[in-house]
mmCIF file of the N, C-alpha and C atoms, coordinates in Angstrom:
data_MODEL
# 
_entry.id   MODEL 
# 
loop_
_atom_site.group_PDB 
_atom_site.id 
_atom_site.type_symbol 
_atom_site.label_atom_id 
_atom_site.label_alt_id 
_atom_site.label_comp_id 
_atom_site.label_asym_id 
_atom_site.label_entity_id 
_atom_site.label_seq_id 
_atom_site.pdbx_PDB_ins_code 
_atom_site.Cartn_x 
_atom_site.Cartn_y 
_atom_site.Cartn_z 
_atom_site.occupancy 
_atom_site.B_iso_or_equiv 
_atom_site.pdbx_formal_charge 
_atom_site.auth_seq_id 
_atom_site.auth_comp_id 
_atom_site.auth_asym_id 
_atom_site.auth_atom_id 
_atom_site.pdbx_PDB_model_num 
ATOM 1   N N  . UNK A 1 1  ? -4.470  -16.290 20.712 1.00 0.00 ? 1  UNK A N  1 
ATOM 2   C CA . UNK A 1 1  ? -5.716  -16.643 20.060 1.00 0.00 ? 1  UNK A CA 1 
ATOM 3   C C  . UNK A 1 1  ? -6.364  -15.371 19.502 1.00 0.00 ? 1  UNK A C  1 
ATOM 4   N N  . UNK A 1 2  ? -7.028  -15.389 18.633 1.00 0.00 ? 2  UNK A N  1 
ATOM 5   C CA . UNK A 1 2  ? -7.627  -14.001 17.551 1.00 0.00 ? 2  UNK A CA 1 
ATOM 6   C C  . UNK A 1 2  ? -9.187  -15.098 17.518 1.00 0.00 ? 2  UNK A C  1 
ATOM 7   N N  . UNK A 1 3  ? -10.048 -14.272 17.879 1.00 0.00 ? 3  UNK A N  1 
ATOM 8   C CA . UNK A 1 3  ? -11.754 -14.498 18.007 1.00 0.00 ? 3  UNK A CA 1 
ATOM 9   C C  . UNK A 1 3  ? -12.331 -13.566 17.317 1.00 0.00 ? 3  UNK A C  1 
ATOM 10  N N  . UNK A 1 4  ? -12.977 -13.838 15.640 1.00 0.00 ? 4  UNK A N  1 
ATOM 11  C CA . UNK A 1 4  ? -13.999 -13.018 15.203 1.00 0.00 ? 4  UNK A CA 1 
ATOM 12  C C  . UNK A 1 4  ? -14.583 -13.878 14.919 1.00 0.00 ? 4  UNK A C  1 
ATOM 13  N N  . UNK A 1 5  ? -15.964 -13.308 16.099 1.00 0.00 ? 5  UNK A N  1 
ATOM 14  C CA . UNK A 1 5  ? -17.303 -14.180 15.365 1.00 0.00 ? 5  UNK A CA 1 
ATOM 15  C C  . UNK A 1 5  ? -17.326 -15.377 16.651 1.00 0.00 ? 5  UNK A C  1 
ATOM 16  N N  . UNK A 1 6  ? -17.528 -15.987 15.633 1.00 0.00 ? 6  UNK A N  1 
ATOM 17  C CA . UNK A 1 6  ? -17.565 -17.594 15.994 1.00 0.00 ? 6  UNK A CA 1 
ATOM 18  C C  . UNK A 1 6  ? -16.312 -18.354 15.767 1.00 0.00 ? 6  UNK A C  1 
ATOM 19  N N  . UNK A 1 7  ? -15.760 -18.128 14.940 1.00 0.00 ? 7  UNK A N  1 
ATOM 20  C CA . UNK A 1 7  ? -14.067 -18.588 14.676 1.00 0.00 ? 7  UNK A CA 1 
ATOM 21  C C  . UNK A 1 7  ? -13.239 -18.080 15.258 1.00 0.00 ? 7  UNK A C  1 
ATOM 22  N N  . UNK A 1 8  ? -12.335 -19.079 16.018 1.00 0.00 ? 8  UNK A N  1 
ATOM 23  C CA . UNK A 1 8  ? -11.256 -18.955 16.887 1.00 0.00 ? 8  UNK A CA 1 
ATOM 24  C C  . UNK A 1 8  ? -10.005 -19.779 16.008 1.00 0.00 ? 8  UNK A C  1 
ATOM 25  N N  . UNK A 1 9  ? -8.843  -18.713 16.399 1.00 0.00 ? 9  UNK A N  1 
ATOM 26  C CA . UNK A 1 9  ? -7.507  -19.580 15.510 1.00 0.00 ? 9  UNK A CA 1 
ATOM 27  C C  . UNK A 1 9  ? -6.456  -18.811 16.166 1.00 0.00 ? 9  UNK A C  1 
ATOM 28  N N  . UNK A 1 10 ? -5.247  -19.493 16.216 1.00 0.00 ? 10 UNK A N  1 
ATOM 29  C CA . UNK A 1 10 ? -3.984  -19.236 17.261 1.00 0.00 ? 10 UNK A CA 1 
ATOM 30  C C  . UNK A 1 10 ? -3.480  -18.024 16.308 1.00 0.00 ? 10 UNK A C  1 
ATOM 31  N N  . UNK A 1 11 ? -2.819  -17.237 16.715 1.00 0.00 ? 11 UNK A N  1 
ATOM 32  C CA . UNK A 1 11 ? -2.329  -15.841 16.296 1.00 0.00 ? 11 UNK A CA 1 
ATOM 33  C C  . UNK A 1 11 ? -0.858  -15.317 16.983 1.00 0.00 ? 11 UNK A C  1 
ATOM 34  N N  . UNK A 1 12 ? -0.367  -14.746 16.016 1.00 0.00 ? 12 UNK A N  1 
ATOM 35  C CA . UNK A 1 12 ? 0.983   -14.503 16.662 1.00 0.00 ? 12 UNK A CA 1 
ATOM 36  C C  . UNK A 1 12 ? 0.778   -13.330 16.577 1.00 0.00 ? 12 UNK A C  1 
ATOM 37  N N  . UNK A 1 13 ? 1.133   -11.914 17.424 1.00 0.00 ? 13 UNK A N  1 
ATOM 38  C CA . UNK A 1 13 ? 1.578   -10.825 16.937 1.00 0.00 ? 13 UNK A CA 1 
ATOM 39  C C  . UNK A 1 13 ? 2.676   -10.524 16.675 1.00 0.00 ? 13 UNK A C  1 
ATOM 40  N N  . UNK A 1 14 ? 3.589   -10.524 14.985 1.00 0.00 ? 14 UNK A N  1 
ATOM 41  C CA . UNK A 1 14 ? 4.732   -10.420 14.626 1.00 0.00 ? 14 UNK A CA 1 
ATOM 42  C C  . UNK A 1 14 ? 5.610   -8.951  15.162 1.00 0.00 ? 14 UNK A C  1 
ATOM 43  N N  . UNK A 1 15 ? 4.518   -7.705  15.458 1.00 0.00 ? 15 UNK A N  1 
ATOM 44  C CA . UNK A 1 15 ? 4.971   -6.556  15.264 1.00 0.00 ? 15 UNK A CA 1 
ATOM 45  C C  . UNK A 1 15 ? 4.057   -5.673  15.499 1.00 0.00 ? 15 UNK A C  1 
ATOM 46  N N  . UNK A 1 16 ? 4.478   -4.347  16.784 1.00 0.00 ? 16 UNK A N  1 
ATOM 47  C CA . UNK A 1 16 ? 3.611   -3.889  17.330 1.00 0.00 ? 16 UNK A CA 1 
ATOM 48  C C  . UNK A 1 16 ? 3.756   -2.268  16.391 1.00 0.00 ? 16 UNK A C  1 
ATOM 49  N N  . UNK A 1 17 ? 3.116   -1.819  15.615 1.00 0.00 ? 17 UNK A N  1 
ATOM 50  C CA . UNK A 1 17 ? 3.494   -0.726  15.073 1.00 0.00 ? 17 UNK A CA 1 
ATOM 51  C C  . UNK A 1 17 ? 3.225   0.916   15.285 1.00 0.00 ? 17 UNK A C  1 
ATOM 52  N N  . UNK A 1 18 ? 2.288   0.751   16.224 1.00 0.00 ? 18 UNK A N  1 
ATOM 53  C CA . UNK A 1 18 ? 1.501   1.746   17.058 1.00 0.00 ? 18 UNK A CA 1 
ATOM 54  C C  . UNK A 1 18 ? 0.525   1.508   17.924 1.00 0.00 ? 18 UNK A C  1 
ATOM 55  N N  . UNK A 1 19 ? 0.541   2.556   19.211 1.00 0.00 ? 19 UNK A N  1 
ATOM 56  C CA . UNK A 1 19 ? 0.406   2.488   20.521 1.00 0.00 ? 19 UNK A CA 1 
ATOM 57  C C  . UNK A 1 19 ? -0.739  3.680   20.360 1.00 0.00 ? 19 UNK A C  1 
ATOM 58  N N  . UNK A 1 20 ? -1.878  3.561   20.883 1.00 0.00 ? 20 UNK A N  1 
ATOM 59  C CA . UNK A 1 20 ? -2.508  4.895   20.709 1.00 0.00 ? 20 UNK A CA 1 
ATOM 60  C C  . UNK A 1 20 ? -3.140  5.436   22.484 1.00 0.00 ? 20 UNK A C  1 
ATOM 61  N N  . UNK A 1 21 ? -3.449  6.596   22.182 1.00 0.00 ? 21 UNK A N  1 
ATOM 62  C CA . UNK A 1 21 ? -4.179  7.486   23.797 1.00 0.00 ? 21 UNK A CA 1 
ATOM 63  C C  . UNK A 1 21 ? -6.006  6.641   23.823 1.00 0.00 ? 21 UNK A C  1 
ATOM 64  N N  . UNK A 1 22 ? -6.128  6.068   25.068 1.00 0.00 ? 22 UNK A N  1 
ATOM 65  C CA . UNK A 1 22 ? -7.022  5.769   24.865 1.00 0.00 ? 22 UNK A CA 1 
ATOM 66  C C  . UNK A 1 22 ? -8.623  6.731   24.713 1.00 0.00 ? 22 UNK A C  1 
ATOM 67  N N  . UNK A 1 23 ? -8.042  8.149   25.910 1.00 0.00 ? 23 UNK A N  1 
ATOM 68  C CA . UNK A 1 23 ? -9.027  9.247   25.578 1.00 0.00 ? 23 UNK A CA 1 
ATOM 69  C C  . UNK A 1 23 ? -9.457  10.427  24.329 1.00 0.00 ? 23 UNK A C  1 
ATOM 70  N N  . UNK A 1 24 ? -8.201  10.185  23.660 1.00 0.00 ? 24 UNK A N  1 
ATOM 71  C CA . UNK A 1 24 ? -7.989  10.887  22.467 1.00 0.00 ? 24 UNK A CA 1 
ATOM 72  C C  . UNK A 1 24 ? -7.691  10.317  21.308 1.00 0.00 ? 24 UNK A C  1 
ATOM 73  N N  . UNK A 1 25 ? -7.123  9.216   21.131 1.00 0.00 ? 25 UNK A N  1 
ATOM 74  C CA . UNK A 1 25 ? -6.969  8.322   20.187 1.00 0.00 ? 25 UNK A CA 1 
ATOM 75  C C  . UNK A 1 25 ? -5.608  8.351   19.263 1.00 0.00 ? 25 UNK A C  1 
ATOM 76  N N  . UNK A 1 26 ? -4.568  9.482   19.601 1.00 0.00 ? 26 UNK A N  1 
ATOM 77  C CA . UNK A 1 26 ? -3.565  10.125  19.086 1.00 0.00 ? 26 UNK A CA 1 
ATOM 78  C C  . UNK A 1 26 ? -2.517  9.178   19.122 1.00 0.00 ? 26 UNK A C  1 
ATOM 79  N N  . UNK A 1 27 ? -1.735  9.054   18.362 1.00 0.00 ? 27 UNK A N  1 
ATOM 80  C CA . UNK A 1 27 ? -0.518  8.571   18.729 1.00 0.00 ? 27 UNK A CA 1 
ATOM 81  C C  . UNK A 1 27 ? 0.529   8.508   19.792 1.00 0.00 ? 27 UNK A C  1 
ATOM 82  N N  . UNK A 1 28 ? 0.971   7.346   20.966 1.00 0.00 ? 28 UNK A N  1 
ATOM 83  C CA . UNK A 1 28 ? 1.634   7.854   21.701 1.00 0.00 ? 28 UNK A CA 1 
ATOM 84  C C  . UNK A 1 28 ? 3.161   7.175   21.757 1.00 0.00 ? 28 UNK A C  1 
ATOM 85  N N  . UNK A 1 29 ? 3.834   7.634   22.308 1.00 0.00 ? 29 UNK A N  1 
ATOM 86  C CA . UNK A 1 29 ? 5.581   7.042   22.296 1.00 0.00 ? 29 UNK A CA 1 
ATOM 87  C C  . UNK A 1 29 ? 5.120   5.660   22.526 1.00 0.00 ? 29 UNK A C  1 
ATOM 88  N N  . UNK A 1 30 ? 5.500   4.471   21.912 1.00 0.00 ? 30 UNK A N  1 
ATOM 89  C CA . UNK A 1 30 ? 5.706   2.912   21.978 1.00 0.00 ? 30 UNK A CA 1 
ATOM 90  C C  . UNK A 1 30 ? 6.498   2.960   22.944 1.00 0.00 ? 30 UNK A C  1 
ATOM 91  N N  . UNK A 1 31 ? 6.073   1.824   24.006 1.00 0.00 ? 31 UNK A N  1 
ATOM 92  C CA . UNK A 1 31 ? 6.895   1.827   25.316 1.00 0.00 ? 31 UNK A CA 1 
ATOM 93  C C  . UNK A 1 31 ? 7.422   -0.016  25.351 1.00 0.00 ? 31 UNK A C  1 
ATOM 94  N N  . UNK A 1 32 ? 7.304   -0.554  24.597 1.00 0.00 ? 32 UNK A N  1 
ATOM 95  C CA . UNK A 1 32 ? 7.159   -1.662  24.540 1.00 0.00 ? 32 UNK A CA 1 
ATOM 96  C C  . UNK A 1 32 ? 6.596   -2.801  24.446 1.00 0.00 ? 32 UNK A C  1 
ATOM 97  N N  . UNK A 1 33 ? 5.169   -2.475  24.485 1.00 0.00 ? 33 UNK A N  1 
ATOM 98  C CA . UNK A 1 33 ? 3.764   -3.894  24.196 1.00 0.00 ? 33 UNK A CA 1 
ATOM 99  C C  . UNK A 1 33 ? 2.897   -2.722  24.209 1.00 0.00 ? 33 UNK A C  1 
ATOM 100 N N  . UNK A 1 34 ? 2.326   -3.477  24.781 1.00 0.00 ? 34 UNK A N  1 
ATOM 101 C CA . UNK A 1 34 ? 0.315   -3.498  24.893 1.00 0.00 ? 34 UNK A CA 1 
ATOM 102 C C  . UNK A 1 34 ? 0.058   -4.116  26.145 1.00 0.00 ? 34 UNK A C  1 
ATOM 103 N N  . UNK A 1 35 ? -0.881  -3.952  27.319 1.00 0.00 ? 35 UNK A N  1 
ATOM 104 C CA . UNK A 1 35 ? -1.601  -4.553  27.952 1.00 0.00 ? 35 UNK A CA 1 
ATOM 105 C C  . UNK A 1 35 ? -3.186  -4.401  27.678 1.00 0.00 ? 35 UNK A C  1 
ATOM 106 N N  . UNK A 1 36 ? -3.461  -5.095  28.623 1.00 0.00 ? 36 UNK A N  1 
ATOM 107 C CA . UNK A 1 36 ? -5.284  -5.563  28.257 1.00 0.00 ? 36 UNK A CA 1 
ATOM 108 C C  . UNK A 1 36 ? -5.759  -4.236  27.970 1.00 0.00 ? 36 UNK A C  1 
ATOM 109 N N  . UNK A 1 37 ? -6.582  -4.038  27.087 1.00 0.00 ? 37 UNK A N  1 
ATOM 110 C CA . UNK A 1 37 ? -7.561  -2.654  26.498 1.00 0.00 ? 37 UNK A CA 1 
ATOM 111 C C  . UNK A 1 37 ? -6.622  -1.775  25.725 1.00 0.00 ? 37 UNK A C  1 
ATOM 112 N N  . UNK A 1 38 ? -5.420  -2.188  25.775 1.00 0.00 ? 38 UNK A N  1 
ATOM 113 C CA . UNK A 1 38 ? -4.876  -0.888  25.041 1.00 0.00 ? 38 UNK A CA 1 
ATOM 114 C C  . UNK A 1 38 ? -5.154  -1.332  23.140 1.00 0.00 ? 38 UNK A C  1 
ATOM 115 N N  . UNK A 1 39 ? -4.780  -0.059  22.833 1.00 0.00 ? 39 UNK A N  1 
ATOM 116 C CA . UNK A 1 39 ? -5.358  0.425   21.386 1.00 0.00 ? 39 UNK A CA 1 
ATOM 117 C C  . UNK A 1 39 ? -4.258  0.303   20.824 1.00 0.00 ? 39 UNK A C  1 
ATOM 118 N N  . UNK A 1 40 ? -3.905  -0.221  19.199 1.00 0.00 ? 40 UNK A N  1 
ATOM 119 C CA . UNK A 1 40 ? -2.626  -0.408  18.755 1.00 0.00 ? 40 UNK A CA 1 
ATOM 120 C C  . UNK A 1 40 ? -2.638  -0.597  17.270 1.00 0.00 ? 40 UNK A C  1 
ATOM 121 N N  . UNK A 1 41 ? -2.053  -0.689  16.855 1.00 0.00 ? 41 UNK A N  1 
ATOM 122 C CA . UNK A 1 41 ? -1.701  -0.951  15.253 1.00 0.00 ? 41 UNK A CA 1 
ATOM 123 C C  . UNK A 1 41 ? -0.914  -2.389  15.327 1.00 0.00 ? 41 UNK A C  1 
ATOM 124 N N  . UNK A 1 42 ? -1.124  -3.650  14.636 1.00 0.00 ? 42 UNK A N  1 
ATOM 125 C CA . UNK A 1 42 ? -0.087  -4.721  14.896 1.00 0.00 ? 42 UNK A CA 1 
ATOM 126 C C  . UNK A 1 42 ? -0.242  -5.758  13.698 1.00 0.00 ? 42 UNK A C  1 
ATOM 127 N N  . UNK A 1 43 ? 0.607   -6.348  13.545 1.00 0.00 ? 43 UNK A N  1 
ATOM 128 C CA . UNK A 1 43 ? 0.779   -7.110  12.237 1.00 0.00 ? 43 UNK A CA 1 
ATOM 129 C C  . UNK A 1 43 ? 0.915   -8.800  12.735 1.00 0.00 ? 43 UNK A C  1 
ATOM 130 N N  . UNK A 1 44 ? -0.379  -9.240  12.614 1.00 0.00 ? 44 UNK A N  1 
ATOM 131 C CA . UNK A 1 44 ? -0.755  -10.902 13.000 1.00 0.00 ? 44 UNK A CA 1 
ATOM 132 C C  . UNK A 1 44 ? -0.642  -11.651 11.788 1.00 0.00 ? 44 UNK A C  1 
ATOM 133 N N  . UNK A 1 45 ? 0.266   -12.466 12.214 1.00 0.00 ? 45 UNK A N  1 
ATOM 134 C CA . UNK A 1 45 ? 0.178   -13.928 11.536 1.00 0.00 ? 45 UNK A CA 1 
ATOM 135 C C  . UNK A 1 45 ? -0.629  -15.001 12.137 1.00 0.00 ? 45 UNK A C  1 
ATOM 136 N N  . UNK A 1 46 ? -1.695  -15.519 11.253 1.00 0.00 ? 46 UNK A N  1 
ATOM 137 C CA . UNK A 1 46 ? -2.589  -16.612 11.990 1.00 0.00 ? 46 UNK A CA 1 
ATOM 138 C C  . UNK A 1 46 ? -2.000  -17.674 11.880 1.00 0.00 ? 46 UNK A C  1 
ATOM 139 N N  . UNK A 1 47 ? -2.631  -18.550 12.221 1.00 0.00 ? 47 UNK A N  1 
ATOM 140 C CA . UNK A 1 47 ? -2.454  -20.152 12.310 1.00 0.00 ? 47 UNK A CA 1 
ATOM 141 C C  . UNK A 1 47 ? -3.965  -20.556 10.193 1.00 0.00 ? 47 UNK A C  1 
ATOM 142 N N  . UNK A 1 48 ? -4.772  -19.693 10.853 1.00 0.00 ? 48 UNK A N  1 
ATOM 143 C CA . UNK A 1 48 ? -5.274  -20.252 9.364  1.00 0.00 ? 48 UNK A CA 1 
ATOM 144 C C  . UNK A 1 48 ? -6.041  -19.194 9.127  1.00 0.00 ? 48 UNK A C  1 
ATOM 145 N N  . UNK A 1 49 ? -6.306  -19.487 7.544  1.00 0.00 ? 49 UNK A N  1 
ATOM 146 C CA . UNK A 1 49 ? -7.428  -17.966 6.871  1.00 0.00 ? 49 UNK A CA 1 
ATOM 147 C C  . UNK A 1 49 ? -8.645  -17.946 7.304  1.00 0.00 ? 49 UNK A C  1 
ATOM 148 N N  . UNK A 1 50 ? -8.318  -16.807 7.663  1.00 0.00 ? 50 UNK A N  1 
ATOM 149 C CA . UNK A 1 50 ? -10.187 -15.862 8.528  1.00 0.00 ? 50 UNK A CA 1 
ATOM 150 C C  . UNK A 1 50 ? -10.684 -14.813 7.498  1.00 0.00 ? 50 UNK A C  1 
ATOM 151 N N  . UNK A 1 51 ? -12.214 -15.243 6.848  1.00 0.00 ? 51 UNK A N  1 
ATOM 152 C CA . UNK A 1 51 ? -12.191 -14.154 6.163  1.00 0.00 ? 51 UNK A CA 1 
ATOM 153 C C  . UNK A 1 51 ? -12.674 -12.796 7.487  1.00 0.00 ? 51 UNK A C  1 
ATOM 154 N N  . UNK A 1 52 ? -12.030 -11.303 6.739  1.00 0.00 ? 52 UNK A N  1 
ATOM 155 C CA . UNK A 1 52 ? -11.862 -10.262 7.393  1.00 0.00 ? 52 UNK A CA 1 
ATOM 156 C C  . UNK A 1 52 ? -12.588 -8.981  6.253  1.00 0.00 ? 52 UNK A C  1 
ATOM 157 N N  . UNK A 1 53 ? -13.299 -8.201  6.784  1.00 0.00 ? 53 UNK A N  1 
ATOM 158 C CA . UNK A 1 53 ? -13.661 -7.176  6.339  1.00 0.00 ? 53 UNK A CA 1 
ATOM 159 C C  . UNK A 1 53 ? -13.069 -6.078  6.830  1.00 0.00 ? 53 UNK A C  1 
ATOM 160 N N  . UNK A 1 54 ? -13.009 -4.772  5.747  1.00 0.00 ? 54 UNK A N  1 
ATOM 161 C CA . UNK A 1 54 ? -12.331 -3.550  6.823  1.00 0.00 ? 54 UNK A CA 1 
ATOM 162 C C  . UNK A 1 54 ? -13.776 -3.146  7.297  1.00 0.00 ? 54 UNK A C  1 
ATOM 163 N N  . UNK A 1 55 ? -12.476 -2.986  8.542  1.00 0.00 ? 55 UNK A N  1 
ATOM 164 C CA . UNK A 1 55 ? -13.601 -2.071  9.884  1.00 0.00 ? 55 UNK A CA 1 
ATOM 165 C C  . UNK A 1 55 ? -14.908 -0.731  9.323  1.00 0.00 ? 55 UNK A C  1 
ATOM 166 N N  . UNK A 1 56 ? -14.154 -0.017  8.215  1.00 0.00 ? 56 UNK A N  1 
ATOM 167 C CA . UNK A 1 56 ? -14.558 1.268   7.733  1.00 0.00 ? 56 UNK A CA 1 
ATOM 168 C C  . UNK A 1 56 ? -15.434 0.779   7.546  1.00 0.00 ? 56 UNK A C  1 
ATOM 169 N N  . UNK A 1 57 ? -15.537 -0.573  6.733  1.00 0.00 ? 57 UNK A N  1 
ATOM 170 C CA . UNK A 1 57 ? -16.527 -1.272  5.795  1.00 0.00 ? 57 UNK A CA 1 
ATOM 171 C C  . UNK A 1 57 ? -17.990 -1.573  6.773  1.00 0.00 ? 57 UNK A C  1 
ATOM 172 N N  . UNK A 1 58 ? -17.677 -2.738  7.299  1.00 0.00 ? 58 UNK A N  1 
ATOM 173 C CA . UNK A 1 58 ? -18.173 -3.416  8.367  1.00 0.00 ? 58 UNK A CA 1 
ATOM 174 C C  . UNK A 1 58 ? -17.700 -3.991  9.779  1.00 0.00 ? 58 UNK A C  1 
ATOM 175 N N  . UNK A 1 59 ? -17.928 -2.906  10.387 1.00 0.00 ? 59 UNK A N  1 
ATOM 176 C CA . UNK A 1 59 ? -17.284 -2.704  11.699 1.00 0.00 ? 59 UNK A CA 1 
ATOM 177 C C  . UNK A 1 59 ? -17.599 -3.981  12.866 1.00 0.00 ? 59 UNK A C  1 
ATOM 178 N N  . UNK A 1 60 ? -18.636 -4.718  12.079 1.00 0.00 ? 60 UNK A N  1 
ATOM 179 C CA . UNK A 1 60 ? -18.964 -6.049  13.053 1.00 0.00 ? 60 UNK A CA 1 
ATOM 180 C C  . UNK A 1 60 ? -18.070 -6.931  12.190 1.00 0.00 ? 60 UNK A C  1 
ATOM 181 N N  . UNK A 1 61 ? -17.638 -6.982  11.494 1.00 0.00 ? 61 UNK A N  1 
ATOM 182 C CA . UNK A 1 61 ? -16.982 -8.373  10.739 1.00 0.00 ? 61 UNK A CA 1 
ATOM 183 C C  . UNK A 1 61 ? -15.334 -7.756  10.538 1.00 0.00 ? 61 UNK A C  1 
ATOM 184 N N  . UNK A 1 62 ? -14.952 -6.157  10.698 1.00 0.00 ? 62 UNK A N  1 
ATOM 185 C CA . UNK A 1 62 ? -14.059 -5.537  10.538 1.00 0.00 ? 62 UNK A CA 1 
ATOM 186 C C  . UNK A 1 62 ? -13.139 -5.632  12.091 1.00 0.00 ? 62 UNK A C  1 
ATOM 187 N N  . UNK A 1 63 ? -13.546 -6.282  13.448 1.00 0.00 ? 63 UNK A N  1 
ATOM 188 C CA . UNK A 1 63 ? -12.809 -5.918  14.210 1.00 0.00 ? 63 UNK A CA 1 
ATOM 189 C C  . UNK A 1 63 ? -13.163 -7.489  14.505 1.00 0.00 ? 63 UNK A C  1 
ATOM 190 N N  . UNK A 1 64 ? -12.141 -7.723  15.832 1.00 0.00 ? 64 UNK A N  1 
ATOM 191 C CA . UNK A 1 64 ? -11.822 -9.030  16.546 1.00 0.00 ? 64 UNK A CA 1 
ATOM 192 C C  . UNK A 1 64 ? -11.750 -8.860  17.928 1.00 0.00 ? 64 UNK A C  1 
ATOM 193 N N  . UNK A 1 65 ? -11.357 -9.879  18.603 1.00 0.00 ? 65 UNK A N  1 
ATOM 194 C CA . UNK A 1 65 ? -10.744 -9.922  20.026 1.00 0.00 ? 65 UNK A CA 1 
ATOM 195 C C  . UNK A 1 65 ? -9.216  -10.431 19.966 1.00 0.00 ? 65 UNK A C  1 
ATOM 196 N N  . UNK A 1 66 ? -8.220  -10.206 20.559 1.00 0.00 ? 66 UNK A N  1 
ATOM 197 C CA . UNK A 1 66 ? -7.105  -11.031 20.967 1.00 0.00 ? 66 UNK A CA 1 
ATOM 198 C C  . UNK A 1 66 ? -7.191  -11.412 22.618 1.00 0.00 ? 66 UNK A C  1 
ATOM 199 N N  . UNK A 1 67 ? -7.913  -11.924 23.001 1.00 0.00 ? 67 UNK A N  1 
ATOM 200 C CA . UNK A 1 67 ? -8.214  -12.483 24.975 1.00 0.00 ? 67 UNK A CA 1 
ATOM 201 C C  . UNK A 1 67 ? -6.422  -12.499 25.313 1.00 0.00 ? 67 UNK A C  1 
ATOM 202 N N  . UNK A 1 68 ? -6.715  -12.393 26.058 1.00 0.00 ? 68 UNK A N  1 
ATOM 203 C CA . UNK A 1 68 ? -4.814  -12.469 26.802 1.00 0.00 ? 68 UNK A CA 1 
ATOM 204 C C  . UNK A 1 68 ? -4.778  -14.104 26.748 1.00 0.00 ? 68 UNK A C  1 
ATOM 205 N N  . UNK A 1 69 ? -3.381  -13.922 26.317 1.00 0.00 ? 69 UNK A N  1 
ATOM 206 C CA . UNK A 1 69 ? -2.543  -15.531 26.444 1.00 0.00 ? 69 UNK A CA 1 
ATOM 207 C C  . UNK A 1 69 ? -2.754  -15.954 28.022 1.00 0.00 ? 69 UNK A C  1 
ATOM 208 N N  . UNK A 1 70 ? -2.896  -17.255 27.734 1.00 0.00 ? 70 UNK A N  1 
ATOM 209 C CA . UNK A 1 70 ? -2.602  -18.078 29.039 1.00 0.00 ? 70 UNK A CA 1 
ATOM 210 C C  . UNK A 1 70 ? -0.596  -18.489 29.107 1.00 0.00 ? 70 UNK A C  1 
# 
């Protein structure tokens, strides 16, 4: 599930493309996923169109949640 806002819609993550330091923000060796809080680069396919702003832009309409799968 992918949550911005008030709109909720099922989400796949196709592809994890970067893993980052959470104290420094740097790039770190990809170890295989992500768990809860970690920082990442990733390429989602939704279930339907969300409009999205960049973050740079508008950092309240530019970011989301992904809640952990059940």
């Amino acid at each position: 599930m992918l949550q911005l806002g008030t709109k909720t819609t099922l989400a796949v993550i196709e592809r994890i493309i970067a893993k980052y330091d959470l104290d420094s923000l740097e790039p770190i060796p990809f170890d295989g996923g992500l768990l809860v809080n970690d920082l990442g680069v990733v390429q989602i396919r939704l279930a339907q169109q969300i409009p999205v702003d960049r973050y740079a832009d508008l950092p309240r309409t530019g970011s989301f949640l992904l809640p952990q799968s059940i």
